[in-house]
Structures are given as structure tokens and as C-alpha cells.
C-alpha positions in Angstrom: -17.8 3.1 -24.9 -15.5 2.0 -27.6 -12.2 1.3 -27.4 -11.3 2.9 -30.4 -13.4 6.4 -29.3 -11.5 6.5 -26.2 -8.2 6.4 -27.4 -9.5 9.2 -30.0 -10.7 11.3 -27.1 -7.9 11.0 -24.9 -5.0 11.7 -27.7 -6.8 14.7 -29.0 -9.2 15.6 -26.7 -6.4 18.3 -25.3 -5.4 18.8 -21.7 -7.4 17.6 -18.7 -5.5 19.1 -16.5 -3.1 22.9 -16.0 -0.1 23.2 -17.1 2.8 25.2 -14.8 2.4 27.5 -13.9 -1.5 28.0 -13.7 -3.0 27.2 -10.2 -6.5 26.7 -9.6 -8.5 29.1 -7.5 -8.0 28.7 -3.6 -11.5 27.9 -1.5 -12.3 30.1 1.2 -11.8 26.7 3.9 -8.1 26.3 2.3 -6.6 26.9 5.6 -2.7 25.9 4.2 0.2 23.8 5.1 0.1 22.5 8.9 3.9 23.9 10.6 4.7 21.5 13.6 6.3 24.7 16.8 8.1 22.0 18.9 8.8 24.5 21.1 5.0 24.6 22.2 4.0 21.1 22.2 3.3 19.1 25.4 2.8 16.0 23.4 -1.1 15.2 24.2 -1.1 14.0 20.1 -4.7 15.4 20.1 -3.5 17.2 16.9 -3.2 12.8 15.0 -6.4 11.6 16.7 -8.3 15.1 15.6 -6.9 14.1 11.7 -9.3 12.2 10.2 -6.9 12.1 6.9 -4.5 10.1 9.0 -1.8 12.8 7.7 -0.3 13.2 11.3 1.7 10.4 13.2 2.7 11.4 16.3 5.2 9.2 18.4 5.9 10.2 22.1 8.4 8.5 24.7 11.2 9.4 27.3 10.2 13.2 27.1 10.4 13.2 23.2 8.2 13.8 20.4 8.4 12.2 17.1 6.1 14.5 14.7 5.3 13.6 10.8 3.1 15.4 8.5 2.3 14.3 5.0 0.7 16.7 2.6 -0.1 14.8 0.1 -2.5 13.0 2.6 -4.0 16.1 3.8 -7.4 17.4 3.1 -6.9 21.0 5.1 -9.8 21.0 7.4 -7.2 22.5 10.4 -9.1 20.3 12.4 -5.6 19.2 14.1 -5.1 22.8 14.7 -8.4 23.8 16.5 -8.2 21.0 18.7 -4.7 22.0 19.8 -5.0 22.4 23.7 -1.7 24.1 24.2 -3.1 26.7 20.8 -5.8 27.6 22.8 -4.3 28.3 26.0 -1.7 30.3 24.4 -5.0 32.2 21.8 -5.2 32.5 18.3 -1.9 33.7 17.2 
């Protein structure tokens, strides 16, 4: 492609992407922002090792839990949240 034709397509060739506020539809496997409860975690970190995004670091020592979540990293499977072991004793509230 031309130089020239590019430049000509991107100047005028209007918007490639939404403006505020329009959203794009939401898939049916959009499962939403992951909320760390550290009221209910026992520290296995299954939830980091599960993320295959690499979204979840998870530090534990001296009976403490360091927790970080990026979103901009995530892809939403919930995949950290279905292989929660303390979730699935507790059910799926």
C-alpha cells in the first residue's frame, strides 16, 4: 500500500473506534471485574496459577496475603474464580 493512500485513509476515513459514551455489546462469557473478599481467603494462590493472563500476583508470608489484580491484563474467563477452593466449600454465592 501506498504511503500516500494511507495517510488519505486514515485522516478521512472517520472513526475506527466509539466515542464516549457508546459501549460495545457485552458477550454472554463476560463474567466482570474479579473483587479480592480477604476475609475468605486462606492463601492457597490457586486463584494466580489458574490465571493464564498472568493478571493475578499473589504474595503470601507470616500469615499475610499480598493480592494484585490488573484489569487491563485480564481476559475474564473467571477461571481464578472457579478454581477457588475456599468458593467452593462456601457454594456459589
Amino acid at each position: 500500500m501506498n504511503i500516500l493512500t494511507m495517510l488519505w485513509k486514515n485522516l478521512w476515513g472517520g472513526y475506527r473506534t466509539m466515542l464516549f459514551p457508546e459501549r460495545p455489546k457485552v458477550s454472554s462469557g463476560y463474567r466482570g471485574l474479579i473483587r479480592f473478599a480477604p476475609e475468605h481467603c486462606t492463601g492457597c494462590a490457586i486463584c494466580k496459577f489458574r490465571c493464564t493472563a498472568k493478571a493475578i500476583e499473589f504474595k503470601a508470608g507470616k500469615g499475610e496475603f499480598v493480592w494484585s489484580y490488573d484489569p487491563g491484563q485480564c481476559t475474564f474467563c473467571g477461571r481464578c474464580v472457579e478454581g477457588c477452593i475456599e468458593r467452593s466449600q462456601r457454594g456459589p454465592h
